[in-house]
Backbone and ligand atoms as CSV (ligand in chain L), in Angstrom:
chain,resi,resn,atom,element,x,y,z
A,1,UNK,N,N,117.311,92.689,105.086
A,1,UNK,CA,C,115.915,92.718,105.510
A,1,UNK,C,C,115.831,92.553,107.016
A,2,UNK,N,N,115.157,93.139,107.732
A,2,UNK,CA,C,114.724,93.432,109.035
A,2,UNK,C,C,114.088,91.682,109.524
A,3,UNK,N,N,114.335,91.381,110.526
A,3,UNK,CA,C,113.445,90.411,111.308
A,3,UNK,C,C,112.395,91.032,111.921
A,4,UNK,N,N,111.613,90.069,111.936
A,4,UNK,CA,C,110.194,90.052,112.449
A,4,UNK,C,C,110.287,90.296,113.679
A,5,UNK,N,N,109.784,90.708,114.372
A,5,UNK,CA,C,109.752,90.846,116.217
A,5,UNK,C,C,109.831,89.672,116.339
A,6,UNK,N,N,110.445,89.686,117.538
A,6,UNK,CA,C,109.786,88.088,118.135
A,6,UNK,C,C,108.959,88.132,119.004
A,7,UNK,N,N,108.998,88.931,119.366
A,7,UNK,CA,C,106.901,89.063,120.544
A,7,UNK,C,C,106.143,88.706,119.235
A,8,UNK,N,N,105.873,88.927,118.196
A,8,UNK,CA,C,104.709,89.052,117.176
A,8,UNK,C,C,104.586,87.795,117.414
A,9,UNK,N,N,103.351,87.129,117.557
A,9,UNK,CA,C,102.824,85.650,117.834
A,9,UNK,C,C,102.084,85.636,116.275
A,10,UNK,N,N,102.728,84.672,115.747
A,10,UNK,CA,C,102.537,84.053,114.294
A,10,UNK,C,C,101.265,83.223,114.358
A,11,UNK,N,N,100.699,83.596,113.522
A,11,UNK,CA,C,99.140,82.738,113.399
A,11,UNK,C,C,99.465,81.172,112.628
A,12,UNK,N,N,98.728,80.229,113.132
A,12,UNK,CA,C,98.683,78.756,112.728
A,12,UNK,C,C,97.262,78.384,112.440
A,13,UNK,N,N,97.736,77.393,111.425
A,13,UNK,CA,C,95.879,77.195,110.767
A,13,UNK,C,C,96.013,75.474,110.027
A,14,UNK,N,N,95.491,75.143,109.869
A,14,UNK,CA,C,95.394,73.553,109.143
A,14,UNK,C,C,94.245,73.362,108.356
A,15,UNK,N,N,94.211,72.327,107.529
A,15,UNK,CA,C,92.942,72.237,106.961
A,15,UNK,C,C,92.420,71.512,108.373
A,16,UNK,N,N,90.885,70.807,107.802
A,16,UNK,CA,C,90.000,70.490,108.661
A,16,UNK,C,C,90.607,68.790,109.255
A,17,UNK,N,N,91.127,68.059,108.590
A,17,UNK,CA,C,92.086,66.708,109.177
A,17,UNK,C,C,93.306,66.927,109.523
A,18,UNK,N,N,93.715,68.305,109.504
A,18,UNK,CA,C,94.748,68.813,110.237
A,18,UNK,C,C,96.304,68.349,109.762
A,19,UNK,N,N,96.207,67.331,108.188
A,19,UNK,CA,C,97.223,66.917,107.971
A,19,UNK,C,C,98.561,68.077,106.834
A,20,UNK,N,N,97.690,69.294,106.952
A,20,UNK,CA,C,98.400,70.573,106.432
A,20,UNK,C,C,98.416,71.625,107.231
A,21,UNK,N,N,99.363,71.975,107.664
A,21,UNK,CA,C,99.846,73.047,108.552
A,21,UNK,C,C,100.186,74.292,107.658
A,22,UNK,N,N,99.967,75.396,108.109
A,22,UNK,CA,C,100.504,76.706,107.811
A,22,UNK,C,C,100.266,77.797,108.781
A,23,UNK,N,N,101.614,78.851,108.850
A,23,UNK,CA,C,102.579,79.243,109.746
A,23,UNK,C,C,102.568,80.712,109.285
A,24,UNK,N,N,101.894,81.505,109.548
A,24,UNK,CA,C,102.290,82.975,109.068
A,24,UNK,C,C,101.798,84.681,109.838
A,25,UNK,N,N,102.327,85.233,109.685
A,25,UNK,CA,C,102.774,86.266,110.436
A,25,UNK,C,C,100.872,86.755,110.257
A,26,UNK,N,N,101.121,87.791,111.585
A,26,UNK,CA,C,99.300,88.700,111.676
A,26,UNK,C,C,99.147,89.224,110.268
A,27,UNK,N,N,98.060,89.464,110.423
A,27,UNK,CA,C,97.132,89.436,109.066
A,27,UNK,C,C,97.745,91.948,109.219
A,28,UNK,N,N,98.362,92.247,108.006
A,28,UNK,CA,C,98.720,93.767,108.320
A,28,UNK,C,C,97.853,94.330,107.380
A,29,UNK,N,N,96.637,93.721,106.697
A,29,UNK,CA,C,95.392,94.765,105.808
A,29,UNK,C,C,94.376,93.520,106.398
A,30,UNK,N,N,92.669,93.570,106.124
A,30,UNK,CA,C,91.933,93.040,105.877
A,30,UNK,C,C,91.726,91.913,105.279
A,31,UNK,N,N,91.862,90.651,105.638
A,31,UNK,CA,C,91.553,89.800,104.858
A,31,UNK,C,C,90.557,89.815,103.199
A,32,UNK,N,N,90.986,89.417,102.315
A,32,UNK,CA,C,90.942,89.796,100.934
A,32,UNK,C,C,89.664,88.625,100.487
A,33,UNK,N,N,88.453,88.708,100.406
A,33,UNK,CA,C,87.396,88.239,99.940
A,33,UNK,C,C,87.045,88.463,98.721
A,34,UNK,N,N,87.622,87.528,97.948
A,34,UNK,CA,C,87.752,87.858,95.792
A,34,UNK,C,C,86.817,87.444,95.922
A,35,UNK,N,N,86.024,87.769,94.269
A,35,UNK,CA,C,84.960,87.555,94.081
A,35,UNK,C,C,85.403,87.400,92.510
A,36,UNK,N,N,86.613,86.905,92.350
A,36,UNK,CA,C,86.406,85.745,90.751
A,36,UNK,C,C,85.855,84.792,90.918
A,37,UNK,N,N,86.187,84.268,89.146
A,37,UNK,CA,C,84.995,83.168,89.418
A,37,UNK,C,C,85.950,81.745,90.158
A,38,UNK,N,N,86.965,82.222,90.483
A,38,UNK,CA,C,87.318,80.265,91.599
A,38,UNK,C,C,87.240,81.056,92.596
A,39,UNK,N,N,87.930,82.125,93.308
A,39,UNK,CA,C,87.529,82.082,94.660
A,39,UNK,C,C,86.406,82.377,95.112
A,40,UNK,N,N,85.645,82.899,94.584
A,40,UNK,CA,C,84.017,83.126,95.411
A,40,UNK,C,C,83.632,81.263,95.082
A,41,UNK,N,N,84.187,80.248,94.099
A,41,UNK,CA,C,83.285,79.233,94.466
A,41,UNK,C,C,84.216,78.013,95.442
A,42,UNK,N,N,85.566,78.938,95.576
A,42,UNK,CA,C,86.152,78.262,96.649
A,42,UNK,C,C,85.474,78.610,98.376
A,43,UNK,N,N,85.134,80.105,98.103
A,43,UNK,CA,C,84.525,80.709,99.112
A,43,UNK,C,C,86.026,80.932,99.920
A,44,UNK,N,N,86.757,81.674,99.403
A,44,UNK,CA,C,88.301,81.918,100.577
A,44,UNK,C,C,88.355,82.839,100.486
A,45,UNK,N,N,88.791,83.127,101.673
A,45,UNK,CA,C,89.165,85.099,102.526
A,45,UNK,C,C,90.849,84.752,102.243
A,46,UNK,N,N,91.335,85.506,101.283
A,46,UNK,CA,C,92.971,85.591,101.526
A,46,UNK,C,C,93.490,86.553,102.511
A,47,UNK,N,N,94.556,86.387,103.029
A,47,UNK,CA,C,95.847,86.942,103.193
A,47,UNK,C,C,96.796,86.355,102.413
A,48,UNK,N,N,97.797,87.623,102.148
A,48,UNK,CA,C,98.581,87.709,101.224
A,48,UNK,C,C,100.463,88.072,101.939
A,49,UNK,N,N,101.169,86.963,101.789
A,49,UNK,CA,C,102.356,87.221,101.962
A,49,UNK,C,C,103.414,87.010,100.591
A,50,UNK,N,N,104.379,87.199,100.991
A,50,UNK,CA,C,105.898,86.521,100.648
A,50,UNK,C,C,106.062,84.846,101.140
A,51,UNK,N,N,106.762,84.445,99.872
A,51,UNK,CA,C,106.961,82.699,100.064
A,51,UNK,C,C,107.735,82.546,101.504
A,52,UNK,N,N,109.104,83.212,101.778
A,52,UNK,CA,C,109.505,83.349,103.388
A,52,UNK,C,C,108.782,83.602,104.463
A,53,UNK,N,N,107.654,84.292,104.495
A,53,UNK,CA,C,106.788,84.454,105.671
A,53,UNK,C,C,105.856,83.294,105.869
A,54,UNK,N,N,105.759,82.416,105.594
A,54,UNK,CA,C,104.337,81.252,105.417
A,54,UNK,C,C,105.425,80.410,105.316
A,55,UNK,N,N,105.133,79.323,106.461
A,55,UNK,CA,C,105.595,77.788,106.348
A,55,UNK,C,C,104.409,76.918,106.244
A,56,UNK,N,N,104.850,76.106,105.663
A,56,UNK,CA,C,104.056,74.982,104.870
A,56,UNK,C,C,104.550,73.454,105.678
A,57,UNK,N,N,103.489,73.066,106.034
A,57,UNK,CA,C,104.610,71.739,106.671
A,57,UNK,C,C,103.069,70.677,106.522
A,58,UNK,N,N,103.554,69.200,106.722
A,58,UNK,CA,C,102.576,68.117,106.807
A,58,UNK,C,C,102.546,67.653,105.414
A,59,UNK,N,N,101.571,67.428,104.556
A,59,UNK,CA,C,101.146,66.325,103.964
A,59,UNK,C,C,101.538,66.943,102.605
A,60,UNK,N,N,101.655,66.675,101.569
A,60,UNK,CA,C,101.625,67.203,100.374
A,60,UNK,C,C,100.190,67.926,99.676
A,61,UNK,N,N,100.060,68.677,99.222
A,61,UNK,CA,C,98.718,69.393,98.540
A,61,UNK,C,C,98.597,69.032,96.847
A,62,UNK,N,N,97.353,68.724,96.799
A,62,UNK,CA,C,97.386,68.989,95.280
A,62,UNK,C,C,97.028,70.326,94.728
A,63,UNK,N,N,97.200,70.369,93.129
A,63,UNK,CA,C,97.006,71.312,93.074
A,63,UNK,C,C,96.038,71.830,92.082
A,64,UNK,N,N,95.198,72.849,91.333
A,64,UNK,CA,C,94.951,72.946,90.560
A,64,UNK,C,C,95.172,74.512,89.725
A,65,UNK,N,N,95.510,74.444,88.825
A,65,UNK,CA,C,96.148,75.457,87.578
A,65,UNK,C,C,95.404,75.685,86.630
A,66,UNK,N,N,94.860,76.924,85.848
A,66,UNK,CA,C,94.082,76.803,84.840
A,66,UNK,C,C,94.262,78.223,84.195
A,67,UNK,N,N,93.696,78.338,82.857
A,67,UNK,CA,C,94.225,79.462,82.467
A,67,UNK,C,C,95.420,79.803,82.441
A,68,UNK,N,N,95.629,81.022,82.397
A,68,UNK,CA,C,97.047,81.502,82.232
A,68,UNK,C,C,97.892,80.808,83.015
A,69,UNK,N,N,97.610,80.346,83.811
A,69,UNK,CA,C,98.483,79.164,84.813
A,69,UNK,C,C,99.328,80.066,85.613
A,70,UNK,N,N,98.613,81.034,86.049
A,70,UNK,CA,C,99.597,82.096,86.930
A,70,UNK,C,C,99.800,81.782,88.604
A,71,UNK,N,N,98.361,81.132,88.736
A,71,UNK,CA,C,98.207,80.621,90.513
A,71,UNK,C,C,97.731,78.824,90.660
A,72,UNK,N,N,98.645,79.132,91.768
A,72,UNK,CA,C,98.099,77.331,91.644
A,72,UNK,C,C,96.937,77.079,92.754
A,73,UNK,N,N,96.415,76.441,93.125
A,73,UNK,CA,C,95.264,76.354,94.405
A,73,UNK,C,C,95.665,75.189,95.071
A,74,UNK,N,N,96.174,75.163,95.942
A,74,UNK,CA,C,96.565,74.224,96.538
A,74,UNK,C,C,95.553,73.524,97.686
A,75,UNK,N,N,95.197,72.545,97.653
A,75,UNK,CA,C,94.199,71.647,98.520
A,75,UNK,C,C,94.750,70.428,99.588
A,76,UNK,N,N,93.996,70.373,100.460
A,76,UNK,CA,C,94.844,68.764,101.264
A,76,UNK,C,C,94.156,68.045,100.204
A,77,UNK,N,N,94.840,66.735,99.987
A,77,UNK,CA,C,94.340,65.638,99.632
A,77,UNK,C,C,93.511,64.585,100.251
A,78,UNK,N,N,93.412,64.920,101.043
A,78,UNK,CA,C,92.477,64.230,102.415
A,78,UNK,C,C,91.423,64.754,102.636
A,79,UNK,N,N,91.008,65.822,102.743
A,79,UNK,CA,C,89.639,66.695,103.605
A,79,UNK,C,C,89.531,67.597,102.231
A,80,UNK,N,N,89.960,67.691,100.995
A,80,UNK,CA,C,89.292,68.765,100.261
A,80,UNK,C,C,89.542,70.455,100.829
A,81,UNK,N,N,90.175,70.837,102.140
A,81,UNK,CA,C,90.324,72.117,102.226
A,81,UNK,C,C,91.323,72.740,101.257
A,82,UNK,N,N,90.717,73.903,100.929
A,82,UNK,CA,C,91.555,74.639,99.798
A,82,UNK,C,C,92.552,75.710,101.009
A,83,UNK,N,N,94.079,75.283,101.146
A,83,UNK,CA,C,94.448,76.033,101.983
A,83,UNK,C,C,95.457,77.296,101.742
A,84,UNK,N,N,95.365,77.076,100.211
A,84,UNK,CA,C,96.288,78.339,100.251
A,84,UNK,C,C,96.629,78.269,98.574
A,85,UNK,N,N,96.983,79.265,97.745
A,85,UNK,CA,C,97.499,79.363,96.367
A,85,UNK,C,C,99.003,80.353,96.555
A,86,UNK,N,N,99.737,79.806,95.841
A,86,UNK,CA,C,100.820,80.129,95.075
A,86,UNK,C,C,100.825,80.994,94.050
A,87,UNK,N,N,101.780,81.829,93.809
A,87,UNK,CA,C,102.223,82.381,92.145
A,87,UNK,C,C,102.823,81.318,91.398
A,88,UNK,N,N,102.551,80.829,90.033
A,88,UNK,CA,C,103.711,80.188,89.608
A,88,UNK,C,C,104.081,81.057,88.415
A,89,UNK,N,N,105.222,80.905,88.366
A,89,UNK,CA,C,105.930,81.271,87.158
A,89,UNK,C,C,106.290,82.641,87.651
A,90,UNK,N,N,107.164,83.369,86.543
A,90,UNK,CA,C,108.251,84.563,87.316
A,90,UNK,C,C,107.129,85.602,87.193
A,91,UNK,N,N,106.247,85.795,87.778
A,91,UNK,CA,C,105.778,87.150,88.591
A,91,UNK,C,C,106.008,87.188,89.693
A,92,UNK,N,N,105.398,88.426,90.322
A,92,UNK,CA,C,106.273,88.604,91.677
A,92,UNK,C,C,105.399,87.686,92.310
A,93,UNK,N,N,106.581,86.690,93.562
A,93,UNK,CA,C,106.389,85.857,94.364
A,93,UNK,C,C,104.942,86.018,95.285
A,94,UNK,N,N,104.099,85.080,95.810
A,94,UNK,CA,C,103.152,85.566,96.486
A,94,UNK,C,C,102.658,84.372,96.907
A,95,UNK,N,N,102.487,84.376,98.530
A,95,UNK,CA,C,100.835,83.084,99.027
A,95,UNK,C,C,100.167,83.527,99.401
A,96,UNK,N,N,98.932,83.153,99.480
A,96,UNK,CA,C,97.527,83.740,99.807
A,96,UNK,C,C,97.482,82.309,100.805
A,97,UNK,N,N,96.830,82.859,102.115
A,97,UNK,CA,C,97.098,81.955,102.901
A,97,UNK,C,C,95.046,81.824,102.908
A,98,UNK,N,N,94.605,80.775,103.247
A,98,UNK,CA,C,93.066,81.034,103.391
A,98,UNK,C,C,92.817,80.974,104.537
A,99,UNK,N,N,92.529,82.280,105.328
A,99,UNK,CA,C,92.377,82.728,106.510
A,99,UNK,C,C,90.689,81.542,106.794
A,100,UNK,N,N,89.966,81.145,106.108
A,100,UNK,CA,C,88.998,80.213,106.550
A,100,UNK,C,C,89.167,79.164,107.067
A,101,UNK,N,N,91.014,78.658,107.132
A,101,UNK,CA,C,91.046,77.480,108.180
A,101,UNK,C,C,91.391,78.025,108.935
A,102,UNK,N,N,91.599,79.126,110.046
A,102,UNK,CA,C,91.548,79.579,110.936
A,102,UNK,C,C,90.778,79.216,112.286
A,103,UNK,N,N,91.383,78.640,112.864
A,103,UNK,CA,C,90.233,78.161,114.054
A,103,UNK,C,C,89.145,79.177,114.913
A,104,UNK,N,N,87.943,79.063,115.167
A,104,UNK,CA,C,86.688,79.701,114.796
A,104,UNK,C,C,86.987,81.393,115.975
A,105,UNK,N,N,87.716,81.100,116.897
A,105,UNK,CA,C,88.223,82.504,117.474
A,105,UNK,C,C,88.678,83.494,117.031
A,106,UNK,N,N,89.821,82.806,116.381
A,106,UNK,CA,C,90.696,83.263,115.274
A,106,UNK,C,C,89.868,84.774,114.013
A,107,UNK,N,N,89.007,83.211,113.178
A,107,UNK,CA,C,88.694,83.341,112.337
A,107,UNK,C,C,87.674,84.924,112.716
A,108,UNK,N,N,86.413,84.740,113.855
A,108,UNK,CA,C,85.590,85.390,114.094
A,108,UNK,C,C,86.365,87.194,114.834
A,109,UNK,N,N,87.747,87.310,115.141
A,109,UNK,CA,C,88.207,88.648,115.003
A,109,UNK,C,C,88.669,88.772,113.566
A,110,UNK,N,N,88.421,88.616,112.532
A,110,UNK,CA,C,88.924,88.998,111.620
A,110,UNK,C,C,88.595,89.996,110.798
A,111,UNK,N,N,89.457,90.855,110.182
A,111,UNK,CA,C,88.308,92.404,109.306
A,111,UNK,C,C,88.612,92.060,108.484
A,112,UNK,N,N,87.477,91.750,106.811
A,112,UNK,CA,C,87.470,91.315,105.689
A,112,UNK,C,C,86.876,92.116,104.698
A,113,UNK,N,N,87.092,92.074,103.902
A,113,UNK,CA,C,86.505,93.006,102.439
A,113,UNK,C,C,86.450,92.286,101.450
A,114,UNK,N,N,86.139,92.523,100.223
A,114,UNK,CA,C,85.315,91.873,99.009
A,114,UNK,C,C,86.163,92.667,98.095
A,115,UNK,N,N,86.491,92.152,97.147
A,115,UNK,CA,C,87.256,92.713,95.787
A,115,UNK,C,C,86.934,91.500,94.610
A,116,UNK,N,N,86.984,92.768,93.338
A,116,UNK,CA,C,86.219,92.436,92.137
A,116,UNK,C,C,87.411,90.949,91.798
A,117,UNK,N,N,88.192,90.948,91.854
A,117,UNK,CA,C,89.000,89.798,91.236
A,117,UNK,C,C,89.210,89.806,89.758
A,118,UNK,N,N,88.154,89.732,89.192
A,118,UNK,CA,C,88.117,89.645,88.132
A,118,UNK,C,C,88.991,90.962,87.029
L,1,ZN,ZN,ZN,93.149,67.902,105.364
């Protein structure tokens, strides 16, 4: 597998107490605005990587699982930000990073779209 440039300046984001960090490469489609029924009431714009592209660092997250138990939602335990979900179990690997902790510069160049989710 190819490396990443290293000019490419990797985007950084935290929840809102800043005690969860995440680390991941420019956004290469539109930020992903689901409209199932948890993320429209999480209210999160995904981006979507590979578990290697997204570092995770700081505090531990909880999580929550339901249904088929295919994604987990991962939250700080401190501030309630929902910062990102997981695949679990053997489908193909995936994080959805939630481009809404994005700090407000960041956040405000961003191109987003809406999908059924469901
Ligand atoms: Zn937090």
């Amino acid at each position: 597998m190819a490396a990443p440039a290293p000019q490419q300046a990797r985007l950084s984001t935290t929840c809102h107490c800043k005690a969860v960090r995440l680390t991941f490469p420019p956004l290469r489609e539109p930020a992903n605005e689901c409209l199932c029924s948890v993320c429209r009431r999480y209210g999160a714009l995904w981006a979507y990587y590979t578990p290697d592209e997204v570092q995770i660092e700081g505090a531990a997250t909880e999580a929550y699982v339901w249904g088929k138990k295919t994604l987990s939602f991962n939250r700080c335990k401190t501030c309630g930000c929902m910062t990102h979900y997981t695949i679990v179990g053997d489908t193909e690997p995936r994080v959805a990073v939630n481009c809404r902790m994005l700090e407000r510069d960041e956040y405000e160049r961003l191109e987003s779209e809406q999908s059924d989710g469901d």
